[in-house]
C-alpha distance (Angstrom), angle and dihedral (degrees) to the residues before:
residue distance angle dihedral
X1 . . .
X2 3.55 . .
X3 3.95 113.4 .
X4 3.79 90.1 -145.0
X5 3.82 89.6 64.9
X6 4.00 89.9 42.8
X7 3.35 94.8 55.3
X8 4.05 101.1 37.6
X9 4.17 85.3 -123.1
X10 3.61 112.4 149.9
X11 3.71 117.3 -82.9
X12 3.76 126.3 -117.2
X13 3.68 102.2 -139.9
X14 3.88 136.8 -170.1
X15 3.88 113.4 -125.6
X16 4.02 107.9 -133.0
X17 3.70 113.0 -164.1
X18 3.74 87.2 -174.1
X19 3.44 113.0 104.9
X20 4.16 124.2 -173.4
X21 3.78 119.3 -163.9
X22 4.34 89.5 -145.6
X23 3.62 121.1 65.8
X24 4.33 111.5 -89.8
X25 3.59 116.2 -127.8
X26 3.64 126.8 -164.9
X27 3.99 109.0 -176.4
X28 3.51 139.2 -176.5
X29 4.30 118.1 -145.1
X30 3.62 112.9 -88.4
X31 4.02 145.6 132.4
X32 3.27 110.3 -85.6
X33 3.60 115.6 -128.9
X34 3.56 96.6 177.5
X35 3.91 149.8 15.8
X36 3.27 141.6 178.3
X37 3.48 126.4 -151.6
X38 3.98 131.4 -158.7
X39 3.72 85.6 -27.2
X40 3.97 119.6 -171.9
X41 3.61 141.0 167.0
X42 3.71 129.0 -159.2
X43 3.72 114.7 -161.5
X44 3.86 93.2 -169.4
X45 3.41 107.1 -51.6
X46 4.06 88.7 -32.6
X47 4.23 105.4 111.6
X48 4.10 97.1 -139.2
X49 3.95 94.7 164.9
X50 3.40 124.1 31.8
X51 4.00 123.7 -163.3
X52 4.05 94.0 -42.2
X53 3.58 105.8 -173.0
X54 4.01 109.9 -178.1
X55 4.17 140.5 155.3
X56 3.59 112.5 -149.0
X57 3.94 100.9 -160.8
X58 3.56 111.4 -142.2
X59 4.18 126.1 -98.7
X60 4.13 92.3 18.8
X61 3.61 138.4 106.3
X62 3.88 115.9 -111.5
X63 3.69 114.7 -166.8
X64 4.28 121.6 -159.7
X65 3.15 111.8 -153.7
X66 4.01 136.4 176.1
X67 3.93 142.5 110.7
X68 3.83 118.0 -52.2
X69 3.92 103.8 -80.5
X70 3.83 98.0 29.6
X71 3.60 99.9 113.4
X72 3.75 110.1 -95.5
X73 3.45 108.2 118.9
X74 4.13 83.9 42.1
X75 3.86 94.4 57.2
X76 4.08 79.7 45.1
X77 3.37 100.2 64.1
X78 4.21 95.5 38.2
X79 3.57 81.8 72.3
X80 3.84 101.1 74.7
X81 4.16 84.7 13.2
X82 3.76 94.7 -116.1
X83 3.83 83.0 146.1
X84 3.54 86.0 76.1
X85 3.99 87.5 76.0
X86 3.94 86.5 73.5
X87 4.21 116.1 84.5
X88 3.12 114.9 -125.6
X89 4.14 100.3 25.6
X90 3.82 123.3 133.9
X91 4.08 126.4 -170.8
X92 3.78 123.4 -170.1
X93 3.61 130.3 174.0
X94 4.22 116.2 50.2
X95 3.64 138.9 -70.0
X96 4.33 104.8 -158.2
X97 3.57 120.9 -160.8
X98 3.80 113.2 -171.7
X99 4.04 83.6 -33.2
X100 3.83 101.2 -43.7
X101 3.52 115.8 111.8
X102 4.07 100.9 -132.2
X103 3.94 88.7 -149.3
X104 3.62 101.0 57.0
X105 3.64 104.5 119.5
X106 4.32 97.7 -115.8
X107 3.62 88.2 55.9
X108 3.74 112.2 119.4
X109 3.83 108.8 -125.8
X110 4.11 94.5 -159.8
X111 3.51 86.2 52.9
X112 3.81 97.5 45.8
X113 4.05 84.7 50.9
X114 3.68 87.3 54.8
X115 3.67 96.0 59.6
X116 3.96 101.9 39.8
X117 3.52 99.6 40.9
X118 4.20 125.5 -159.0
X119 3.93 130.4 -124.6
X120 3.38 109.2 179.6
X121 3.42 124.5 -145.8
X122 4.06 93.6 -110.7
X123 3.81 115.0 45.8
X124 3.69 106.7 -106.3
X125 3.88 100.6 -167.4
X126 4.25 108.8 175.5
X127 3.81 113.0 -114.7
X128 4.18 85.7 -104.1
X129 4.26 133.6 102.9
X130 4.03 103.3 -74.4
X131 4.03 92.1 -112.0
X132 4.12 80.2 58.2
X133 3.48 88.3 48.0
X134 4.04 92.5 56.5
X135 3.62 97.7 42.8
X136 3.80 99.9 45.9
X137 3.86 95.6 94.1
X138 4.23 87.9 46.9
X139 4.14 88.1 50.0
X140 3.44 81.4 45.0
X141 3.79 91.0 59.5
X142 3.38 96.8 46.5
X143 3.91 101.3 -99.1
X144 4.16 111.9 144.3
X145 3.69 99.1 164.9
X146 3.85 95.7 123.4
X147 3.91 87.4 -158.9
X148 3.87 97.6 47.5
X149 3.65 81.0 47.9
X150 3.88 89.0 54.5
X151 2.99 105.9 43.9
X152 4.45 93.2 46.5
X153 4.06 86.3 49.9
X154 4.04 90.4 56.3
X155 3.53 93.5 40.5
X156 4.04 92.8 47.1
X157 3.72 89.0 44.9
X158 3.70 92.8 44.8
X159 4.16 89.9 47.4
X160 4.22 84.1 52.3
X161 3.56 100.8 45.2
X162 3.72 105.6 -113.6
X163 3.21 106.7 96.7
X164 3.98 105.7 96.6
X165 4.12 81.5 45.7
X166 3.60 90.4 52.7
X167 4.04 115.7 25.5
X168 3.75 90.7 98.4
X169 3.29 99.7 47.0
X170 4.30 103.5 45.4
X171 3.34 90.4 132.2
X172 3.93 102.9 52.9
X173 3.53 123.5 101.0
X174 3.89 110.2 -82.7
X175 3.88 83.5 -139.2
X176 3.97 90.0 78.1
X177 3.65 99.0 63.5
X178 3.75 129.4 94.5
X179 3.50 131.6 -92.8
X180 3.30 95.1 -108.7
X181 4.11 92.2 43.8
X182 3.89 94.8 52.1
X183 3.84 88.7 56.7
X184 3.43 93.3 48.6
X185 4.29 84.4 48.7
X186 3.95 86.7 54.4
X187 3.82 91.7 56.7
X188 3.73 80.9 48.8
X189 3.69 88.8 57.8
X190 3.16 103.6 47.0
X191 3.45 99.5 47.5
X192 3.68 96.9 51.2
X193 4.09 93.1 78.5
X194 3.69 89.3 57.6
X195 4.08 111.2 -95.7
X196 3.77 119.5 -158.9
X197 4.08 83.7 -177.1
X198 3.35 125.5 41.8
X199 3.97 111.7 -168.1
X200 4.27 111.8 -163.3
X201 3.65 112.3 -165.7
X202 4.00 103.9 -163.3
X203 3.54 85.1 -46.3
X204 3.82 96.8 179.6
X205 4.01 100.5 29.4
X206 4.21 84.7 109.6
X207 4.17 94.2 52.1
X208 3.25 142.9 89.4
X209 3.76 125.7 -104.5
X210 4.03 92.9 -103.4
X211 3.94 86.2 43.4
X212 3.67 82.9 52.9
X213 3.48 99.3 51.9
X214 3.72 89.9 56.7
X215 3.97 102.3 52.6
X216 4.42 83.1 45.0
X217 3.44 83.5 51.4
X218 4.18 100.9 42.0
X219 4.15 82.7 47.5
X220 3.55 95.5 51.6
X221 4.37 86.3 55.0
X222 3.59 92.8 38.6
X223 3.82 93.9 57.9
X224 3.41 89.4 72.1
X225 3.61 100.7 74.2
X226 4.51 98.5 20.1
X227 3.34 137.9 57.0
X228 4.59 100.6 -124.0
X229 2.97 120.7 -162.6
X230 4.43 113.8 -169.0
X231 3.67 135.2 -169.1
X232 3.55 107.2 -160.7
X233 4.19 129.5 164.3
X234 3.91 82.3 -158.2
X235 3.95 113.5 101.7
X236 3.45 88.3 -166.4
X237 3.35 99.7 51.8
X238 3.56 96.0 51.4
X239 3.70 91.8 47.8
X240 4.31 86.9 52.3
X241 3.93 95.1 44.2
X242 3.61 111.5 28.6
X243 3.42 135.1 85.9
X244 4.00 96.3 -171.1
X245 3.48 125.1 9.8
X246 4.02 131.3 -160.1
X247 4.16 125.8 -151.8
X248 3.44 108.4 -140.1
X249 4.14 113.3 -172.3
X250 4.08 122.8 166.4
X251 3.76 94.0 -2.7
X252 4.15 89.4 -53.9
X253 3.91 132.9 121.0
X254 3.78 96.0 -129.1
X255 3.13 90.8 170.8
X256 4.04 156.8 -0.5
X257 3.64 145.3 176.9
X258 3.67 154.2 100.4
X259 4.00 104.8 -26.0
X260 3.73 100.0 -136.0
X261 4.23 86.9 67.3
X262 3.97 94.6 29.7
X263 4.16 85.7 68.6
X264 3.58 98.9 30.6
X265 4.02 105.8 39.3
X266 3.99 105.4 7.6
X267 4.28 104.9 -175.4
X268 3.99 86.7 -145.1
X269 3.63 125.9 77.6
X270 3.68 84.9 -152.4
X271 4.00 95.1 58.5
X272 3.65 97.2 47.9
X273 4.15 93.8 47.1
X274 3.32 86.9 51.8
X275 4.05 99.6 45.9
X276 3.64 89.4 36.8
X277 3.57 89.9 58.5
X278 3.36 110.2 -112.7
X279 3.94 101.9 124.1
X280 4.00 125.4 8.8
């Protein structure tokens, strides 16, 4: 990665006078895992996305990033349609998952939620012990078998990170950790049902830079076996994490591509005023 963006020194960048009306994209060979097609979201009669057409390629870290308001954390939630929580929202175009459009209408939401898992941008641990914490979702699905539970809630806390913090303590309230150690716990959660996606919103914008580190650091591992998917309002982050990143601005994909040349040689004026600084 480039040691400008590691570093936070000022960027050398190349002035493009070009300037294409439909998003650029710049992307390296992969499997897609997922894609969405003419995707938009009405909040109301407010347009928040507008036609987002993306590939997520399989087993890499895509980062969204964008001003505050832009649409990133919208297009976010689409993806496992958590925006469907809100009155008054409306979503047309697709969201395909290994094929499977996830808004057809026989698609089972609890199961969709299961395979692109959530961590929110705040740790939201549940008022219970942290091994209760890890095998809600499996309780939830109906599994008892206190060993199969065991042995899931050391593996999930082992995939997150925690565990040697937390393996004597299982049974203490999940309340008592640190900031930093109840987000790692949520990743715990959510990957103990099983993900295939894992969507991040700004999941370390509340931490501390050692605490930040760490979840960088847990992504980078966990990449190997998901598909992540980050919104982050951190250009260094992004740059440290993320294998392709996507500029969202005004509810559009400006646009996307391999990270490396998004932060080095953006194509739109747009993307490299705004990740040089100069508005956002």
């Amino acid at each position: 990665m480039d040691e400008a963006l590691l570093h936070d020194r000022p960027l050398r960048m190349q002035t493009l006078s070009a300037s294409v009306s439909a998003p650029v994209e710049r992307m390296a060979e992969g499997t897609t895992k997922l894609q969405t097609k003419d995707l938009s979201l009405f909040y109301g009669t407010k347009h928040a996305l507008k036609n987002i057409s993306i590939d997520v390629v399989e087993r890499r870290v895509t980062a969204l990033i964008g001003p505050s308001g832009c649409g990133k954390s919208t297009y976010l939630r689409a993806l496992n349609r958590m925006n469907e929580l809100i009155p008054g929202v409306k979503t047309t175009g697709e969201v395909i998952i290994d094929g499977v459009n996830v808004y057809d209408r026989e698609i089972d939401i609890v199961e969709l939620r299961k395979r692109v898992g959530m961590v929110f941008q705040k740790s939201n641990p549940f008022p219970k012990s942290i091994w209760e914490n890890v095998a809600y979702g499996l309780r939830i699905q109906g599994v008892k078998n206190k060993q199969v539970l065991n042995e899931i809630v050391e593996k999930s806390l082992k995939q997150a990170a925690i565990w040697d913090e937390v393996k004597d303590r299982l049974h203490n309230s999940a309340l008592g950790l640190s900031g930093g150690q109840q987000q790692r716990l949520c990743i715990a959660r959510a990957l103990a049902v099983g993900p295939e996606v894992i969507l991040m919103d700004e999941p370390a914008s509340a931490l501390d830079p050692i605490s930040t580190a760490k979840i960088e650091e847990l992504i980078f591992d966990l990449k190997q076996d998901y598909t992540i998917i980050i919104v982050t309002h951190n250009m260094q982050q992004a740059a440290r994490v993320s294998d392709v990143t996507a500029f969202f601005y005004m509810g559009e994909l400006i646009e996307i591509g391999e990270t490396r040349a998004m932060f080095t040689n953006p194509v739109k004026k747009q993307t490299e005023d705004y990740i040089t600084g100069r508005f956002g």
